[in-house]
C-alpha positions in Angstrom: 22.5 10.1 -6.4 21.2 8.2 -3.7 19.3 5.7 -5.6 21.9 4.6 -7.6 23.7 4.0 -4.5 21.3 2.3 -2.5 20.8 -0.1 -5.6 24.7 -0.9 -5.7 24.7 -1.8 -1.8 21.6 -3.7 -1.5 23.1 -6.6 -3.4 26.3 -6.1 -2.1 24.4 -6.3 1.6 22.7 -9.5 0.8 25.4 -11.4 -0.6 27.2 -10.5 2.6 24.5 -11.9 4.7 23.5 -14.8 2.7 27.0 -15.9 3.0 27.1 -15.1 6.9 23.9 -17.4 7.2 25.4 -20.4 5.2 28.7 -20.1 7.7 26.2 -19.0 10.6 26.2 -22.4 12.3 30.4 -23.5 12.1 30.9 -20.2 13.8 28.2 -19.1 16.3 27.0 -21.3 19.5 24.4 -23.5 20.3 21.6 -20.8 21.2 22.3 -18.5 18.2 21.8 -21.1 15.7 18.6 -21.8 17.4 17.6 -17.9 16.8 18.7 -17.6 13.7 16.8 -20.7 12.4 13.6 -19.1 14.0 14.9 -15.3 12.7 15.0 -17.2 8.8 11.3 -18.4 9.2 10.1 -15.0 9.8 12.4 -13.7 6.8 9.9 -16.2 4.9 6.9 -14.6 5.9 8.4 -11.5 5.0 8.9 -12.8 1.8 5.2 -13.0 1.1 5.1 -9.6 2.9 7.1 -8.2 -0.2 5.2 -10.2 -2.9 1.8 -8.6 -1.4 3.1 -5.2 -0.9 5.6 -4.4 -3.4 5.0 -6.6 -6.2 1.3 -6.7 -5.6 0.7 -3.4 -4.2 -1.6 -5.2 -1.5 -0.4 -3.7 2.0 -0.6 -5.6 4.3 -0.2 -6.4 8.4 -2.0 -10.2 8.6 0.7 -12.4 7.4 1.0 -14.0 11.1 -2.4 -15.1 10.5 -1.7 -17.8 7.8 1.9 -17.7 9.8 0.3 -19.1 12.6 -1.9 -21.3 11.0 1.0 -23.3 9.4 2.8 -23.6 12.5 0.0 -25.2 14.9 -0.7 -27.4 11.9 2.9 -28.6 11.4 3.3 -28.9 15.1 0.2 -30.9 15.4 1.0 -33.2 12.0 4.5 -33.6 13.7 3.3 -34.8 16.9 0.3 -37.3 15.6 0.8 -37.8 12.1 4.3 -37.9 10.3 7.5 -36.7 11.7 8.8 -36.1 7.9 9.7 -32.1 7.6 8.4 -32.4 4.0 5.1 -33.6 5.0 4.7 -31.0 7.8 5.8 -28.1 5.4 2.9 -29.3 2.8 0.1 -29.4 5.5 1.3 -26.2 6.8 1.2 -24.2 3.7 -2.2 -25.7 3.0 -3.5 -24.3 5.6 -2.1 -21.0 5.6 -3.6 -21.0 1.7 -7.2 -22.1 2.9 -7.0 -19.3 5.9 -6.0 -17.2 3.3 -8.4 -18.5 1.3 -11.2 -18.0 3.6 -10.3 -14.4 4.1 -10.9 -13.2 0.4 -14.1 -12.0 0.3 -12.7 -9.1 2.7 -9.5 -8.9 0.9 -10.7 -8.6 -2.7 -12.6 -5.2 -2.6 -10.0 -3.4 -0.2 -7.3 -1.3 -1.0 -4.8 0.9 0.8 -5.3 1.9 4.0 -8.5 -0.2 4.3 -6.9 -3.2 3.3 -4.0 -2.8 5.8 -6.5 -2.7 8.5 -8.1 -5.4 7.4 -5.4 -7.8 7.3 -4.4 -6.2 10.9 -7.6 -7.1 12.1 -7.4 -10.6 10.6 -4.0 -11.2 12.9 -5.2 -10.2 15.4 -8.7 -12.6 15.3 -6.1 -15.2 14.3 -4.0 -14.2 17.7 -7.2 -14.5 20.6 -8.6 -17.7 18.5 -4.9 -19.5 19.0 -4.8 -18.1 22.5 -8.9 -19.4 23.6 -8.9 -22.6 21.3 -7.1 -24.7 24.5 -8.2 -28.1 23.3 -6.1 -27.5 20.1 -3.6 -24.9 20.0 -2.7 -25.3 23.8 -4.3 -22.3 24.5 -1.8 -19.0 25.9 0.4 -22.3 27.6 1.3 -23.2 23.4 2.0 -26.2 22.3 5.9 -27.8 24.3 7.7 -30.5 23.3 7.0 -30.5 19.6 8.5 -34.1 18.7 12.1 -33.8 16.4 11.1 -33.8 12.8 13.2 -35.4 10.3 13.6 -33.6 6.4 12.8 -37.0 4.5 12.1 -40.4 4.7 15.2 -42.2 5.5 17.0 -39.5 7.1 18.3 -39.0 10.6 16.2 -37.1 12.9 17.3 -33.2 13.3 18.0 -33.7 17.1 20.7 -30.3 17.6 20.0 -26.8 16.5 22.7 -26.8 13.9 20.8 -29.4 12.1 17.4 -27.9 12.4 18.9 -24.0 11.0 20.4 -25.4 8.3 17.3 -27.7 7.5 15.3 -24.1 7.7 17.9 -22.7 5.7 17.3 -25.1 3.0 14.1 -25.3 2.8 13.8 -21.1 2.6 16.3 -21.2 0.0 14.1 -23.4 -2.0 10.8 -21.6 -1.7 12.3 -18.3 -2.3 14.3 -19.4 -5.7 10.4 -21.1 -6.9 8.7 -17.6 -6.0 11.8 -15.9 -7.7 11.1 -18.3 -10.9 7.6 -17.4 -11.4 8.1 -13.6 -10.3 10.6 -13.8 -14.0 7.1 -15.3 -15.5 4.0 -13.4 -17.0 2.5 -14.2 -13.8 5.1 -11.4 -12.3 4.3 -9.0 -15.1 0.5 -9.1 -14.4 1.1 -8.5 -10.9 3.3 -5.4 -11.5 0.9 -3.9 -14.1 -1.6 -4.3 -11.4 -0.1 -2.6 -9.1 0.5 0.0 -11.1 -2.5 0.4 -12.9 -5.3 -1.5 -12.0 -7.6 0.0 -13.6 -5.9 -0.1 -17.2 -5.6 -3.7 -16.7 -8.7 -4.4 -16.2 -9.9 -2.5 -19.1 -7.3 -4.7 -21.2 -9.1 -7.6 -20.3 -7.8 -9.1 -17.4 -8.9 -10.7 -14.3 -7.1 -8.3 -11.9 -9.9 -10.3 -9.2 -7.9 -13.4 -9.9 -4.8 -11.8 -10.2 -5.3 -10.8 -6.5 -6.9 -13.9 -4.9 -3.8 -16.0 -6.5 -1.4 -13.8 -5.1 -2.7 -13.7 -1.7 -3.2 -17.6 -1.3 0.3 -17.9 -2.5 1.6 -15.5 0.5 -0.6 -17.2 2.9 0.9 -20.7 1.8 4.7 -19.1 1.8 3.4 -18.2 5.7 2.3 -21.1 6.7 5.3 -22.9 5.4 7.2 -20.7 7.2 4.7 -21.8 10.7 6.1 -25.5 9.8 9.8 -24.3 10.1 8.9 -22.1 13.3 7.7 -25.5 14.9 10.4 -27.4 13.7 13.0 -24.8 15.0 11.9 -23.7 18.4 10.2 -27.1 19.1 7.5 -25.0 20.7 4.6 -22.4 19.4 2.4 -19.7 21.3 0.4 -16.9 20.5 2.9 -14.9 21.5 4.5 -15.6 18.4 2.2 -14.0 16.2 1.5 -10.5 17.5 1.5 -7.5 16.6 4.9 -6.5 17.0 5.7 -9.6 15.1 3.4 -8.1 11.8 5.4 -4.3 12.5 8.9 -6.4 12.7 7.8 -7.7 9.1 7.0 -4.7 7.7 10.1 -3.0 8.5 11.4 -5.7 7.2 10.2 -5.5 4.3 10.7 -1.6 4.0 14.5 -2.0 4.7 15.1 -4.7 2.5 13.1 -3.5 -0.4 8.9 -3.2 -0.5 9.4 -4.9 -4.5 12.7 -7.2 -3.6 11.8 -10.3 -2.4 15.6 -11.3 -1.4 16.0 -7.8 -0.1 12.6 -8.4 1.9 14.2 -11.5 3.6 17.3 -10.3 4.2 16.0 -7.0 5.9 14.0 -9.2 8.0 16.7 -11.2 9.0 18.4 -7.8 9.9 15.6 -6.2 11.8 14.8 -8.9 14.1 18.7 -9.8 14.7 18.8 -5.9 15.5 15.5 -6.2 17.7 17.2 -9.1 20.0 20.4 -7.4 20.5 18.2 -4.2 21.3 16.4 -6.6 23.8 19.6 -7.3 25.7 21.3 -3.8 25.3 18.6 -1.9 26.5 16.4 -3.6 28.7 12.4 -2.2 28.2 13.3 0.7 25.6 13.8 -2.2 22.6 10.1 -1.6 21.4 10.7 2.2 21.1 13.8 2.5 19.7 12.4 0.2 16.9 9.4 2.5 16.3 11.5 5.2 16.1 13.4 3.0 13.4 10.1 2.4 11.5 9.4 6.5 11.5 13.2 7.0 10.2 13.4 4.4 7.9 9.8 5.4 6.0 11.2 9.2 5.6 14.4 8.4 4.5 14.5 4.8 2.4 14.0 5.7 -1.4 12.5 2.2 -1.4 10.0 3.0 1.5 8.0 5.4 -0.7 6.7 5.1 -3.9 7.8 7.2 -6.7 4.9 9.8 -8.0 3.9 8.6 -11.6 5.1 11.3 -14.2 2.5 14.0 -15.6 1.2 13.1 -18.8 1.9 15.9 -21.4 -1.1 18.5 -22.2 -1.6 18.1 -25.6 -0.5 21.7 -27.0 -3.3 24.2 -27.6 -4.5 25.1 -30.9 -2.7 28.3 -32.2 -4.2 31.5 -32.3 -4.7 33.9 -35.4 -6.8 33.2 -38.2 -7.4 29.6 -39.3 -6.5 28.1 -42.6 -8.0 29.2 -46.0 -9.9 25.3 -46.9 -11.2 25.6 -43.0 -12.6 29.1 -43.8 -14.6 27.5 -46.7 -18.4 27.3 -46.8 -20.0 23.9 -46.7 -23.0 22.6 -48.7 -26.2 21.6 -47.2 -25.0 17.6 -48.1 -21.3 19.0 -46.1 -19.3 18.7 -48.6 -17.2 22.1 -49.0 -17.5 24.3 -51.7 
């Protein structure tokens, strides 16, 4: 009974907060328009969290990697370069593709739990190079005063928050309708059937290798899109951005919303991390632990957090006892042909 249930709410629940984001900035201040433009950029990444994990079946914790790739990239295009929001996005999910990109030969024969530490360890690396790489990245000081960006040429420049949240509402809208598009494709069906059975699609004939390395570039561009919005929103970016608790924040995410939904993913997301800031200011120090203890809960309990087990296959029935038939009792002929 639950199931059915949970199915019937979750689009129920996102309808309710898609609509709340659209009237988020008419009704809410200055500040919280500023966090909920930076809370929608991580729902993006957790968007190609969901496409790895539940469409894919590629778990993974190293989505801040490509994440925070995109986001030094369109901070650093934005300051030198081209102020235009379109321009910064397109950098910044090339490079979160070609750190993605440059991580496949350690992706491609992983699965499981070795592929989730993996891509753990990958964050990580991606973290203490952003954090050393001073002459770039601004070192553990980040990169301040990122210069206003502007969504096109022609337009004004976003100079107040409510501008820049719904210019990152916008532009997640977009990017999440295209990977909802191609996710209705064959592309989407090859993916499932992958994750369900590798192996029988690889004996069909596929390219399950190239099935994987496309998907995984795509969620590293989708995250380093999502770096360009970061930049754009908080007009600032640090390592601190990209930590762990940032990849476990995703995750959850993900796990509330739906591992195989990719609106569910972003609107879990959005969820979690409005949850973890309130936590933050409710109870001072203990906002980590509550949301492990969240994470435990939500793993046990979720239908969506856990995979169903695939159903047995039927024995085939044994042969009947007692004598066999009167032609298989019949001698045969040296040439075996029965007499």
């Amino acid at each position: 009974m639950r199931q059915p249930v949970v199915r019937l709410l979750r689009p129920t629940v996102a309808v309710a907060v898609l609509a709340g984001l659209v009237a988020a900035p008419w009704v809410v201040d200055d500040y919280t328009s500023a966090l909920l433009a930076r809370t929608l950029a991580l729902g993006l990444v957790a968007v190609g969290v969901a496409l790895l994990t539940g469409v894919a079946g590629l778990p993974t914790l190293g989505q801040t990697a490509p994440y925070a790739a995109g986001a030094y990239a369109g901070a650093l295009v934005g300051g030198h370069l081209c102020d235009v929001g379109a321009v910064q996005v397109l950098v910044a999910g090339a490079a979160g593709a070609a750190l993605a990109t440059a991580t496949l030969p350690l992706v491609l024969p992983a699965r499981g739990v070795v592929l989730l530490m993996i891509t753990l360890a990958v964050g990580e690396l991606a973290v203490v190079l952003a954090g050393r790489w001073t002459s770039v990245t601004g070192g553990t000081d980040g990169l301040a005063g990122i210069a206003p960006t502007r969504p096109l040429w022609g337009l004004p420049v976003l100079t107040t928050d409510r501008a820049r949240y719904l210019y990152t509402l916008v532009v997640v809208a977009v990017l999440v309708g295209l990977v909802l598009l191609v996710l209705r494709t064959r592309v989407g069906l090859l993916l499932r059937a992958g994750r369900d059975d590798e192996a029988r699609l690889r004996a069909s004939g596929h390219r399950v290798a190239a099935h994987v390395a496309g998907v995984h570039v795509a969620a590293g561009a989708i995250a380093g899109a999502a770096g360009s919005l970061l930049a754009t929103a908080q007009q600032y970016v640090s390592p601190a951005d990209f930590g762990f608790d940032t990849s476990a924040l995703l995750l959850l995410g993900v796990v509330v919303g739906g591992t195989a939904s990719v609106g569910g993913a972003l609107v879990g997301a959005v969820l979690v991390v409005a949850a973890r800031d309130w936590l933050f200011g409710a109870l001072p120090g203990q906002a980590p632990l509550v949301l492990g203890l969240a994470f435990v809960v939500v793993a046990h309990l979720l239908p969506t957090a856990r995979r169903a087990r695939p159903p047995a296959r039927p024995r085939p029935a044994s042969a009947p006892l007692g004598p066999r038939p009167a032609d298989a009792r019949r001698p045969t002929s040296a040439t075996g042909v029965r007499a």
